[in-house]
C-alpha positions in Angstrom: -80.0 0.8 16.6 -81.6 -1.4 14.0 -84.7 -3.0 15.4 -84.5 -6.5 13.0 -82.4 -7.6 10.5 -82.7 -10.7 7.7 -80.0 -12.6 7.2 -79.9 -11.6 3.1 -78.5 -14.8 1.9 -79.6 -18.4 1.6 -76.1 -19.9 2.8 -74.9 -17.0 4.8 -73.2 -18.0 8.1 -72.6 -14.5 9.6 -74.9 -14.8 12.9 -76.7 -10.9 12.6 -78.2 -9.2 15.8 -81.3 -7.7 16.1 -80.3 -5.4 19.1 -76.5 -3.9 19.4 -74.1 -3.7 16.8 -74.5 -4.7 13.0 -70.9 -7.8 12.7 -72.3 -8.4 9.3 -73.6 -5.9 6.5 -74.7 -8.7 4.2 -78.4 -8.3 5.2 -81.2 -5.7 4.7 -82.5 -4.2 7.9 -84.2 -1.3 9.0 -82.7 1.4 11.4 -85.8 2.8 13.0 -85.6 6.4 15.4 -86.4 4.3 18.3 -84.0 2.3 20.5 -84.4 -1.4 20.0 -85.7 -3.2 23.9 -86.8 -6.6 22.6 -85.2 -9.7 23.5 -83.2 -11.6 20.8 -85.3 -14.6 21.1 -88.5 -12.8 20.2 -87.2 -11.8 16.6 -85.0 -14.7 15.4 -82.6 -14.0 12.9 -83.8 -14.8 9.4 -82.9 -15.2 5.9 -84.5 -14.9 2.2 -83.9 -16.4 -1.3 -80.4 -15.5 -2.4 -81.8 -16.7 -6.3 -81.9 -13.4 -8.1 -85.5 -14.8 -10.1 -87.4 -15.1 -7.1 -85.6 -11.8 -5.3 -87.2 -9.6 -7.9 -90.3 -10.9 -7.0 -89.8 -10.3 -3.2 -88.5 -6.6 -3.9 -90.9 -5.8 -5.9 -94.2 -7.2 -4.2 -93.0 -7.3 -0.3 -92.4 -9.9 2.1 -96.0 -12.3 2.9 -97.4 -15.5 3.0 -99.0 -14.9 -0.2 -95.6 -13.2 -2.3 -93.4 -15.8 -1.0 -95.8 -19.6 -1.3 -97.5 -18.7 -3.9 -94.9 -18.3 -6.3 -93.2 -21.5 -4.8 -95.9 -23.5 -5.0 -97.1 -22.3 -8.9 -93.4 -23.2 -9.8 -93.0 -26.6 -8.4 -96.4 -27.7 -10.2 -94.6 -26.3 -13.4 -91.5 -28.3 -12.6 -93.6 -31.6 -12.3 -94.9 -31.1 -15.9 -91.3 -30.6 -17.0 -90.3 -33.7 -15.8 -92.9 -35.4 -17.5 -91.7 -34.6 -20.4 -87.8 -35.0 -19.6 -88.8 -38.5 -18.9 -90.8 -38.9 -21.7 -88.0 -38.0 -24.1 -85.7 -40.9 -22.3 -88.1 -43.7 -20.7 -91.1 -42.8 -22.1 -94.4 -43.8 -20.3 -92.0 -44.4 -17.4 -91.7 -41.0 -16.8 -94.7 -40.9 -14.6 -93.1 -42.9 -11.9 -89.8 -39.9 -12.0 -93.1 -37.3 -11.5 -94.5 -39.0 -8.0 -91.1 -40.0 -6.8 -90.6 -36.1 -7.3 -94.1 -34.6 -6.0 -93.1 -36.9 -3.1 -89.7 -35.7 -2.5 -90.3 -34.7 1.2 -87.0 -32.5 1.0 -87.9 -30.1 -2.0 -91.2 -29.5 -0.5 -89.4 -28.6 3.1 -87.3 -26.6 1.7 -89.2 -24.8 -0.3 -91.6 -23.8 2.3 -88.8 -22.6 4.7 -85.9 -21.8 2.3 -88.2 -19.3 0.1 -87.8 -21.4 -3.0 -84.6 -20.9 -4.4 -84.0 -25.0 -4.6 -87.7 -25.0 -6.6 -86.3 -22.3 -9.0 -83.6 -24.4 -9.7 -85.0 -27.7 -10.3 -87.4 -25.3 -12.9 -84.6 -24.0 -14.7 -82.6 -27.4 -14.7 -85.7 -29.4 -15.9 -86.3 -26.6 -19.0 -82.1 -27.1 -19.7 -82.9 -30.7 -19.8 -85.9 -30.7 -21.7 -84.3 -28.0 -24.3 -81.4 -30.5 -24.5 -83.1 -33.4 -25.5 -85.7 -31.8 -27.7 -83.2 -30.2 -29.9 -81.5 -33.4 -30.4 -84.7 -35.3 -31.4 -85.3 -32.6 -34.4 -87.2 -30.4 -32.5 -85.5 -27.0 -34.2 -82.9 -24.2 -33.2 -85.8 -22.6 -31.1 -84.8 -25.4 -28.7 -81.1 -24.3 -28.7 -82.0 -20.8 -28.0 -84.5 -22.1 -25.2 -81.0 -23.9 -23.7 -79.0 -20.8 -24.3 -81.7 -18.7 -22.3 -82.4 -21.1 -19.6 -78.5 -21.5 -19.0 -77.7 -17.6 -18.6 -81.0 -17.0 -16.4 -79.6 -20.0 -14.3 -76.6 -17.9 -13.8 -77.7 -14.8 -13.0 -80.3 -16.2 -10.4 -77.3 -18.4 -8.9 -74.0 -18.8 -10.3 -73.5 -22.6 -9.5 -75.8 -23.3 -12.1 -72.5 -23.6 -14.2 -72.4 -26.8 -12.2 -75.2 -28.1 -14.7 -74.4 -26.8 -18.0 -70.8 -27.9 -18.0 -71.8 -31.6 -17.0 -74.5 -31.6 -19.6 -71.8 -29.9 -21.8 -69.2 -32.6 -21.0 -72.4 -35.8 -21.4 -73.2 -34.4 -24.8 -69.4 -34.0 -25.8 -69.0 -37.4 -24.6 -72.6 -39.5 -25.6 -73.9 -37.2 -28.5 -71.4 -35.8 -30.5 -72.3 -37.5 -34.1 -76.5 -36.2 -33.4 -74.6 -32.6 -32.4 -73.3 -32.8 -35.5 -75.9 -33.8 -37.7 -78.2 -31.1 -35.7 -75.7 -28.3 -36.3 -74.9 -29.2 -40.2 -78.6 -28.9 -40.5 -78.6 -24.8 -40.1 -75.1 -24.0 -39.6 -75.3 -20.1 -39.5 -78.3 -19.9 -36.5 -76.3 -22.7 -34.8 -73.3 -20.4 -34.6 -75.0 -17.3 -33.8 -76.9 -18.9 -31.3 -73.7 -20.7 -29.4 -71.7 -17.3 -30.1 -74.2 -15.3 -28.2 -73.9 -17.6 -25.3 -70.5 -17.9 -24.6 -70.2 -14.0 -25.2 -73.1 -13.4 -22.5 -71.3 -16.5 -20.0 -68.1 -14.6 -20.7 -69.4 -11.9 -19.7 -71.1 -13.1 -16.6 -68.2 -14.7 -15.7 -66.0 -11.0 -15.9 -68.3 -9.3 -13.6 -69.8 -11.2 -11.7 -67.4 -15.0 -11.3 -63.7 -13.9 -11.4 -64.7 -11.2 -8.5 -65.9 -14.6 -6.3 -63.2 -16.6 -7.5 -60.8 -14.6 -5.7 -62.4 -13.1 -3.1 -60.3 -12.1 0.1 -57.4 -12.8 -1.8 -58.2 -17.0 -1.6 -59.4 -18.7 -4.8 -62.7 -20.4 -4.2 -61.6 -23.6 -5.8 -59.6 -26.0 -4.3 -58.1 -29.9 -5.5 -61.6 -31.6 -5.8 -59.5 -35.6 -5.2 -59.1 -35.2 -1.3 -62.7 -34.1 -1.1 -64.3 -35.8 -3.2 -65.0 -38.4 -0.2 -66.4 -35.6 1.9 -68.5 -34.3 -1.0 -69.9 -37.6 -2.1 -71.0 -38.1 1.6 -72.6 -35.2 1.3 -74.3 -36.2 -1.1 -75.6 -39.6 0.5 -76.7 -37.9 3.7 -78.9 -35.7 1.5 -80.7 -38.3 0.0 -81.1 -39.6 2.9 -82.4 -36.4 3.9 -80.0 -37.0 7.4 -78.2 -33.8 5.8 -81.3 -31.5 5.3 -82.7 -32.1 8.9 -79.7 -31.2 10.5 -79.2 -28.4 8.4 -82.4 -26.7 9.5 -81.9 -27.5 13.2 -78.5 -27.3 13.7 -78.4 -31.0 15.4 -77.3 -34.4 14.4 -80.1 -37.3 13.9 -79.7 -40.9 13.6 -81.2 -42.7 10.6 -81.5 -45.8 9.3 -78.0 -46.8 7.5 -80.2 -47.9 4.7 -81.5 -44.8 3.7 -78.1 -43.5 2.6 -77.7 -46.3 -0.3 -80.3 -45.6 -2.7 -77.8 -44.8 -4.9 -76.4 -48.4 -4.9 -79.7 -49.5 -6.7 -79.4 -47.1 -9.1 -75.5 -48.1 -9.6 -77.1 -52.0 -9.8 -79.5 -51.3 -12.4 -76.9 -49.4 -14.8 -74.4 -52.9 -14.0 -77.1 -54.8 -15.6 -77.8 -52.6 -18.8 -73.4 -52.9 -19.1 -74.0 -56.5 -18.8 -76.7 -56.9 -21.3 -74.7 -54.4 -23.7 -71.7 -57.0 -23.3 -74.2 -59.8 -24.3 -75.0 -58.0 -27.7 -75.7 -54.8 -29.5 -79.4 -53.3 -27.7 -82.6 -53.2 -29.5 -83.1 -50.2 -31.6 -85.6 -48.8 -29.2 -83.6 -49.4 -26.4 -80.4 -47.3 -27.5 -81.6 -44.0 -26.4 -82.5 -44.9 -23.3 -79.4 -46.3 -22.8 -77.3 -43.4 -24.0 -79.6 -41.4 -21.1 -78.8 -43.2 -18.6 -75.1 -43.2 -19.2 -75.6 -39.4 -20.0 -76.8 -38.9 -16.3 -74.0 -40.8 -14.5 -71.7 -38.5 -16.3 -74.2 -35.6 -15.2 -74.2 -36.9 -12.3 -70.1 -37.5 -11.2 -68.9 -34.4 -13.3 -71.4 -32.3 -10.6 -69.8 -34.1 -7.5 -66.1 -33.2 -8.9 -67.5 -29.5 -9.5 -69.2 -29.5 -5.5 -65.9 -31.3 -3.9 -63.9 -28.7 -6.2 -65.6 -25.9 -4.4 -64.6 -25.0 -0.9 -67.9 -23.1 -0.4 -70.0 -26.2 -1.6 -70.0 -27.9 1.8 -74.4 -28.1 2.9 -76.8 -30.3 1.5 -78.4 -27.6 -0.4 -75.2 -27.5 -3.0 -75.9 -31.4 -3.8 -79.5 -31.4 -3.3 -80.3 -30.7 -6.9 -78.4 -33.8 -7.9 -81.4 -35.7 -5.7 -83.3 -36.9 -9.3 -80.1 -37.9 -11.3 -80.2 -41.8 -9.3 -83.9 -42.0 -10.3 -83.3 -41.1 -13.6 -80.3 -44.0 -14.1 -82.2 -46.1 -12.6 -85.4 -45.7 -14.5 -83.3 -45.3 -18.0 -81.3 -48.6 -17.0 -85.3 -50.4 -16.8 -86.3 -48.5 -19.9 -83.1 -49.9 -22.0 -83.1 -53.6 -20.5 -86.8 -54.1 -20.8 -86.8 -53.0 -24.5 -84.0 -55.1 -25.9 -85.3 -59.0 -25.4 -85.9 -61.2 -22.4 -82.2 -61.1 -21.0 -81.7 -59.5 -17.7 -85.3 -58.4 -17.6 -85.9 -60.2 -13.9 -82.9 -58.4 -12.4 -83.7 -55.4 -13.6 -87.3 -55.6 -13.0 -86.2 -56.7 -9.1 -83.6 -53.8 -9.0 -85.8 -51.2 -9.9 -88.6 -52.2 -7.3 -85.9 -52.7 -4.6 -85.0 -49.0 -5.2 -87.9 -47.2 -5.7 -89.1 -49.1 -2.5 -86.3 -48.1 -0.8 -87.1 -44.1 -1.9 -90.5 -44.3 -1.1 -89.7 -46.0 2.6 -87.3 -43.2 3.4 -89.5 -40.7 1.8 -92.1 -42.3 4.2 -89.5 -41.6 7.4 -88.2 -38.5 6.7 -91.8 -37.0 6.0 -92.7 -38.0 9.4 -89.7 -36.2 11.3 -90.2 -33.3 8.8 -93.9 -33.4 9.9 -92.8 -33.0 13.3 -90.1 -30.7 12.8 -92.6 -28.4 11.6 -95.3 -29.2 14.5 -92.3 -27.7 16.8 -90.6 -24.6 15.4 -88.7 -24.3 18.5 -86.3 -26.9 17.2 -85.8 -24.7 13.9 -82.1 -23.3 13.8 -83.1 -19.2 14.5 -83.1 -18.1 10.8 -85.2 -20.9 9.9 -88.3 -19.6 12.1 -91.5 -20.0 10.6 -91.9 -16.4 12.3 -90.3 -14.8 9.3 -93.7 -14.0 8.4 -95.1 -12.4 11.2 -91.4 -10.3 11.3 -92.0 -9.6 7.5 -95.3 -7.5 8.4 -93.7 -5.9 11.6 -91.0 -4.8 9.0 -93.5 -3.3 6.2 -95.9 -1.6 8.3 -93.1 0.0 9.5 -90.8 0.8 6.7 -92.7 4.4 6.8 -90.5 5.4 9.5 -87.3 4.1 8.6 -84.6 6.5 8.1 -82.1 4.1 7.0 -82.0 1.2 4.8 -78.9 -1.2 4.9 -79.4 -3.6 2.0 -76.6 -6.2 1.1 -76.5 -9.6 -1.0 -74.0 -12.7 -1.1 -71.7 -11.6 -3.6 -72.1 -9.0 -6.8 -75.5 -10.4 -8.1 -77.9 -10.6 -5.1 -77.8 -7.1 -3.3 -81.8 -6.1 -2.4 -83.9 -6.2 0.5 -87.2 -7.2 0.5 -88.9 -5.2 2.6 -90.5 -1.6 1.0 -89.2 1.2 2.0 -89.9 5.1 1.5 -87.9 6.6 -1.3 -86.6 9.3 1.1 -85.1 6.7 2.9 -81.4 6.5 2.9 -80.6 3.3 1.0 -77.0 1.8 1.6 -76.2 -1.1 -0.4 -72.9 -3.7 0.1 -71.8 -6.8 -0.6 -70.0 -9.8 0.7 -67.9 -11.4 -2.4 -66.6 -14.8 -0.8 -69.1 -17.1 -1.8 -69.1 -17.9 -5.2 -70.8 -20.4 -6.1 -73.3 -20.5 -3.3 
């Protein structure tokens, strides 16, 4: 009888036993000679990084403290100093204030101590896409269209509703940059082809083997009209920054916040009102057109990714939104950026909208930090596989992978079968997959 099991899947809901029969083969666990006499409650369920990037670290290296924050933590400073210099290509010396308001985020640093990291490997590879983006429309060379082309299909592979991203950023540029586009491509036409060819041959190949199978899985399509949910999804969304969502997520109970917490996306909707209504005064400043393109570049980004979440049916937790989290921040700081650089008009309501909603962020960055602080203070209030005690199941499971004689490994769909624990080659390895849950 397997002795413990981990849950192999960051949105998995199948509830796995550690003593008695397997309901769920979409985990890695070790089947050990021995019969299993410890209670449920002293080895919670648990799960790891579903993100195929940071699994191959976990599969190759083991399960620990070390394998599993040290990577996290190496990639989030990483991610900082792509921000930086996101923000530096659309608000300039503004950019610093998108940095702390991220470094600050209480909810990426949460997660990414219990989760394992996959939301931190995603902001990386988002922040890179972005960056690429923007450089390669400033002049910066077709190395910066083969950086996007890269960054996309590793975004894939390590979770497929990274598609989420490029096709909003596909359908901003379509709609704000086509004439640069243009110009950019005209420049070296023939490496501008190759380079797009290659990556819709690679996506289409992606999507053959491993989309289409999720798609369909269980003889259901995994899409669904996104109209009658895009209510639900978009309150998703607002609970999330909030961080109401995230909380209960992790502990499995409802919480009471301040309504006020749920709006900051109202300043961010105020401050790109007020860039409109300077536009409609007059053309804007030389300097302050790109900003203003930006800005209007991330409210696309930004409502083509809630259509893509509501037009999922498995898209229904806080960590399917929660990469949208710096898009409101980066309207609203574009929106300053624009106004302030095109005259004196509107500069007071836009100076007082952007301090009313950074303040807000900040206050319930301030809240939620405290409840997270106690959260973690108490891991009895944890949902099981949430446990901080992953670790100290994690070395049970490697000292003793020695004398397993069976290894049951499985993933959330085709692209993220492993386990992470070691285990002796002569151990029978039995691998399976559960292919319901694209995009997870």
């Amino acid at each position: 009888m397997p002795l413990a099991e981990q849950a192999g899947a960051l949105h998995g809901r199948d509830e796995l036993r550690r003593c008695g029969p397997r309901r769920s083969l979409s985990a890695p666990a070790l089947r050990l000679p021995t019969d299993c006499r410890r209670s449920r409650s002293d080895h919670p369920v648990h799960r790891h990084a579903e993100g195929g990037i940071l699994r191959s670290d976990l599969c190759h290296l083991g399960v620990s403290v070390s394998t599993i924050r040290i990577p996290v933590i190496v990639l989030s400073a990483v991610t900082l100093v792509l921000a930086f210099l996101v923000g530096r290509e659309v608000v300039g010396r503004w950019s610093v204030v998108l940095v702390v308001v991220m470094a600050t985020c209480p909810t990426f640093i949460f997660m990414s101590k219990v989760d394992w990291g996959p939301i931190v490997i995603a902001m990386l590879l988002t922040m890179v896409l972005l960056l690429a983006f923007f450089r390669y429309l400033a002049g910066g060379g077709i190395g910066w269209m083969w950086a996007f082309v890269v960054i996309a299909l590793a975004g894939v592979f390590d979770k497929q509703n990274f598609l989420w991203i490029i096709i909003a950023v596909g359908v901003g540029a379509a709609t704000l940059y086509p004439r640069q586009l243009r110009q950019r491509v005209s420049e070296r036409p023939r490496a501008a082809f190759f380079a797009v060819a290659t990556f819709l041959a690679c996506l289409v190949l992606f999507g053959l083997v491993f989309v289409l199978p999720n798609l369909s899985a269980n003889g259901a399509s995994s899409l669904q009209n996104p109209i009658p949910k895009f209510a639900l999804a978009w309150g998703l969304l607002e609970r999330t920054l909030g961080y109401s969502a995230v909380i209960e997520f992790f502990t499995g109970r409802s919480i009471r916040q301040p309504a006020w917490m749920d709006l900051q996306w109202m300043f961010s909707l105020a401050a790109f009102a007020i860039l409109g209504l300077r536009r409609l005064k007059g053309p804007l400043d030389e300097a302050a057109a790109p900003s203003a393109r930006a800005a209007a570049f991330f409210v696309i980004v930004l409502a083509v990714m809630i259509v893509e979440v509501a037009a999922t049916k498995q898209a229904t937790g806080p960590w399917h939104v929660i990469e949208l989290l710096p898009y409101p921040t980066l309207v609203l700081l574009c929106s300053l950026a624009a106004v302030w650089r095109s005259g004196t008009s509107f500069r007071i309501a836009i100076v007082a909208t952007t301090i009313g909603g950074l303040g807000l962020i900040m206050s319930a960055q301030a809240v939620s930090t405290a409840q997270y602080v106690s959260l973690m203070r108490n891991p009895s209030q944890f949902q099981s596989f949430f446990s901080p005690a992953l670790y100290r199941d994690a070395a049970f499971l490697n000292q003793n992978a020695g004398g397993a004689d069976e290894v049951v490994s499985g993933g959330w769909g085709r692209v993220h079968p492993s386990s992470p624990c070691r285990v002796p080659p002569t151990a029978r390895n039995t691998g399976t997959t559960s292919g319901n849950a694209w995009p997870t």
